[in-house]
C-alpha positions as CSV (number, residue, x, y, z in Angstrom):
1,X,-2.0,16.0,9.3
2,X,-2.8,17.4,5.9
3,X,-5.4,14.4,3.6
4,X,-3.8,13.9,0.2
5,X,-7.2,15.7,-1.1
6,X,-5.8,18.9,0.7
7,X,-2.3,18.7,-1.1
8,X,-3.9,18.4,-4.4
9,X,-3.2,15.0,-5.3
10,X,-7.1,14.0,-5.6
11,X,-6.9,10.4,-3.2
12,X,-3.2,9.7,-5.4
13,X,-0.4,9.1,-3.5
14,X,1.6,11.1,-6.0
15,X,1.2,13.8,-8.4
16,X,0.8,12.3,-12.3
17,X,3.2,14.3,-13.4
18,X,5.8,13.0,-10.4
19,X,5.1,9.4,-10.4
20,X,8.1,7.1,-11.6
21,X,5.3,4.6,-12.0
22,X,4.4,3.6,-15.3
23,X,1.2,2.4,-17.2
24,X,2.5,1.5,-21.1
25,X,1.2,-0.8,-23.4
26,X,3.8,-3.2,-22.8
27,X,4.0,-5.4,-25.5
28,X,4.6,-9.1,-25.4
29,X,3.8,-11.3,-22.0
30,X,7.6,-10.7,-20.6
31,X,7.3,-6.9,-20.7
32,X,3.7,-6.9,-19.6
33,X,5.3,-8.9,-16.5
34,X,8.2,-6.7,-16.4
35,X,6.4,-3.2,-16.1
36,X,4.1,-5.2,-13.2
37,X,7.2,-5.9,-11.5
38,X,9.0,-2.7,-11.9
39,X,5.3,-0.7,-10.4
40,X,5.4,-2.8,-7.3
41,X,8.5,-2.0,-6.2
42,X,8.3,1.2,-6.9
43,X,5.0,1.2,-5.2
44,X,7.1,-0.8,-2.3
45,X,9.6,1.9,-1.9
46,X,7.1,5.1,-2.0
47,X,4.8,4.0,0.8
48,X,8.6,4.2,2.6
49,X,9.4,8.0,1.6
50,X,9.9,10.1,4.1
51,X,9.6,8.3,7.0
52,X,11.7,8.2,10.1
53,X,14.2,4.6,11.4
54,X,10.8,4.5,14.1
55,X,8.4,4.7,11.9
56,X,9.8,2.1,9.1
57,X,10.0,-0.1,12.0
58,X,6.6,0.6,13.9
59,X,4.6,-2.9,13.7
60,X,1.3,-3.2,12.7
61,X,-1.4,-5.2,15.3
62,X,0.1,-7.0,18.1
63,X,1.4,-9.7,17.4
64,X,2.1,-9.0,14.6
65,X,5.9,-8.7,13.2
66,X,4.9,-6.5,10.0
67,X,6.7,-3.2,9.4
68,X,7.7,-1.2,6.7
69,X,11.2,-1.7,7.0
70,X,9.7,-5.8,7.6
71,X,8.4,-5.6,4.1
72,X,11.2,-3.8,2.6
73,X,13.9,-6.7,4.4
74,X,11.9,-9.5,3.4
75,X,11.6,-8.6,-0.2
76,X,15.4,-7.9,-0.6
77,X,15.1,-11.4,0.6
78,X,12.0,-12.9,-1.7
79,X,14.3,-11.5,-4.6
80,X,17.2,-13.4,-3.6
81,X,15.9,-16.7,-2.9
82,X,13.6,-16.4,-6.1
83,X,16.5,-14.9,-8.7
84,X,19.5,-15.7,-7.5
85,X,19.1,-18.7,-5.8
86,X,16.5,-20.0,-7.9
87,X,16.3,-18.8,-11.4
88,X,20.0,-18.3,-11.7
89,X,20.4,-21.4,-9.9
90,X,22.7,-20.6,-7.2
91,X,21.1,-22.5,-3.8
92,X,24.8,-22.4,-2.5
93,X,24.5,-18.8,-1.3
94,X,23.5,-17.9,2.2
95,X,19.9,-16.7,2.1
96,X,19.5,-12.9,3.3
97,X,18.0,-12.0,6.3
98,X,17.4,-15.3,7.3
99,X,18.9,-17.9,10.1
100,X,18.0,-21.3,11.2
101,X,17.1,-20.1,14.4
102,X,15.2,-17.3,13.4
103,X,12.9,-18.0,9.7
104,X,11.5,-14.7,10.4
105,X,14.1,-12.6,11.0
106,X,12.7,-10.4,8.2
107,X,11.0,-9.0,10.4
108,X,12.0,-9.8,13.5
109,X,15.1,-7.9,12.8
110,X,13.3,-4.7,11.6
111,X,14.5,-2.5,14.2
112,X,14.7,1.3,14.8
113,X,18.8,1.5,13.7
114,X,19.1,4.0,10.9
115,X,22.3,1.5,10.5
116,X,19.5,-1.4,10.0
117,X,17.2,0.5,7.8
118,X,20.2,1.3,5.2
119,X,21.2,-2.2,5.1
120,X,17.9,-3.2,4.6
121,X,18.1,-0.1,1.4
122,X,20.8,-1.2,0.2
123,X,20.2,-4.9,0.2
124,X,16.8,-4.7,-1.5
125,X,17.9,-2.2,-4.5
126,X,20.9,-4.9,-5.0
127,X,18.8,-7.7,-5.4
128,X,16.3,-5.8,-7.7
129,X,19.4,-4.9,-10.0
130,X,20.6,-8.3,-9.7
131,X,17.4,-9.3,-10.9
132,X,16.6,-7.0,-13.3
133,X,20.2,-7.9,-15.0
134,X,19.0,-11.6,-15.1
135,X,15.7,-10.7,-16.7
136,X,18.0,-8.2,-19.3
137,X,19.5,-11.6,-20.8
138,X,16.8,-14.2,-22.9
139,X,14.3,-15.3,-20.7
140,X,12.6,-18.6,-21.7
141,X,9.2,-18.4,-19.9
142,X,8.7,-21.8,-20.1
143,X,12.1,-23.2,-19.0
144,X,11.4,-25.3,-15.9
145,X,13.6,-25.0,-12.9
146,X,14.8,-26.1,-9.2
147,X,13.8,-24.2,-6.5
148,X,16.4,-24.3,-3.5
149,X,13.5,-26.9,-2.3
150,X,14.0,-29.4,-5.5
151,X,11.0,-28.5,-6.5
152,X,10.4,-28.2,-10.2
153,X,8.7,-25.2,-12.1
154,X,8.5,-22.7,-14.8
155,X,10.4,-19.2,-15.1
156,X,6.7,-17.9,-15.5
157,X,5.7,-19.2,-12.6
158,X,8.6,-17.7,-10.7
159,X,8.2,-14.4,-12.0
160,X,3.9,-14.4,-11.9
161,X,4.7,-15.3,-8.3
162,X,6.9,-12.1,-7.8
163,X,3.9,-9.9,-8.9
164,X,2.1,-12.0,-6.7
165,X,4.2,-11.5,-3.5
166,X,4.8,-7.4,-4.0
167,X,1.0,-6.8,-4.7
168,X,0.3,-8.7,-1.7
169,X,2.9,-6.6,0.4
170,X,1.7,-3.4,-1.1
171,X,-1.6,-3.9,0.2
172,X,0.3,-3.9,3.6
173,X,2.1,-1.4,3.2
174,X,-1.0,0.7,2.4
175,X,-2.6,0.3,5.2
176,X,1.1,0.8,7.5
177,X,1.7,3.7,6.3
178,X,-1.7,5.0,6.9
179,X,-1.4,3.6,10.4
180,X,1.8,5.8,10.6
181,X,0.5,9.1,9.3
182,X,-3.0,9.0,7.8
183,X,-1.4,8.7,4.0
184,X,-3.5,6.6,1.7
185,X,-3.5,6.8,-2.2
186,X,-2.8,4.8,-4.8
């Protein structure tokens, strides 16, 4: 297994020139939170390249649920219950890979099925697009809202707390996907 110092990429996970990750001068506190966001997941989703349905789904430290393909379902998730349950106010919709039997079904459910790993995919870019739409429209940082808990707080809190939740995830994800193949970087 070839270090990232031997394919030239000097301890990055990507080349400069071929990362989709971005580091602007945003300006204004919305797209400074925006361009955070936007890194993460793309952060999120190129600790995943390349990997086979086994490895997505190989868990960390027994015992230990976390995976890959963990992270990936239960941030499809995070997004949903934050933006469109949330923010756009719709608690009525069945949360995503969740069940009352089973509040970690996240990752529990993370399983070696290319079928699983697709859905998983699939469901996370749709909720990023679905929440990227909402944050396209006039965003009100300081609007206060319901959380499907009744709880009240501000839009910025919401969306400080998404930053807050990828970077966390990423730092998982680092240190899976160096479990898996010896890849760090960036």
């Amino acid at each position: 297994m070839a270090s990232e110092h031997e394919v030239g990429y000097d301890g990055m996970w990507a080349r400069t020139e071929d990362d989709p990750r971005v580091a602007g001068n945003p300006v204004g506190e919305l797209a400074t939170i925006r361009e955070y966001l936007s890194n993460y997941r793309l952060t999120l989703g190129m600790k995943c390249v390349d990997l086979s349905p086994e490895q997505l789904a190989s868990r960390s430290v027994p015992p230990s649920t976390l995976s890959l393909l963990g992270l990936v379902r239960h941030m499809a998730r995070v997004e949903h219950n934050w933006f469109q349950r949330s923010l756009r106010g719709h608690r009525d919709l069945p949360r995503l890979f969740w069940s009352p039997d089973d509040d970690d079904l996240d990752f529990n459910g993370a399983v070696a099925d290319p079928v699983v790993v697709e859905e998983a995919f699939a469901a996370w870019q749709a909720q990023i697009a679905a929440a990227d739409e909402w944050l396209d429209g006039q965003i009100d940082l300081d609007a206060e809202i319901l959380t499907p808990r009744g709880e009240q707080t501000s839009v910025r809190d919401v969306l400080i707390h998404m930053i807050e939740e990828y970077a966390r995830h990423c730092g998982h994800a680092d240190l899976l996907r160096e479990c898996i193949d010896g890849r760090t970087g960036q």
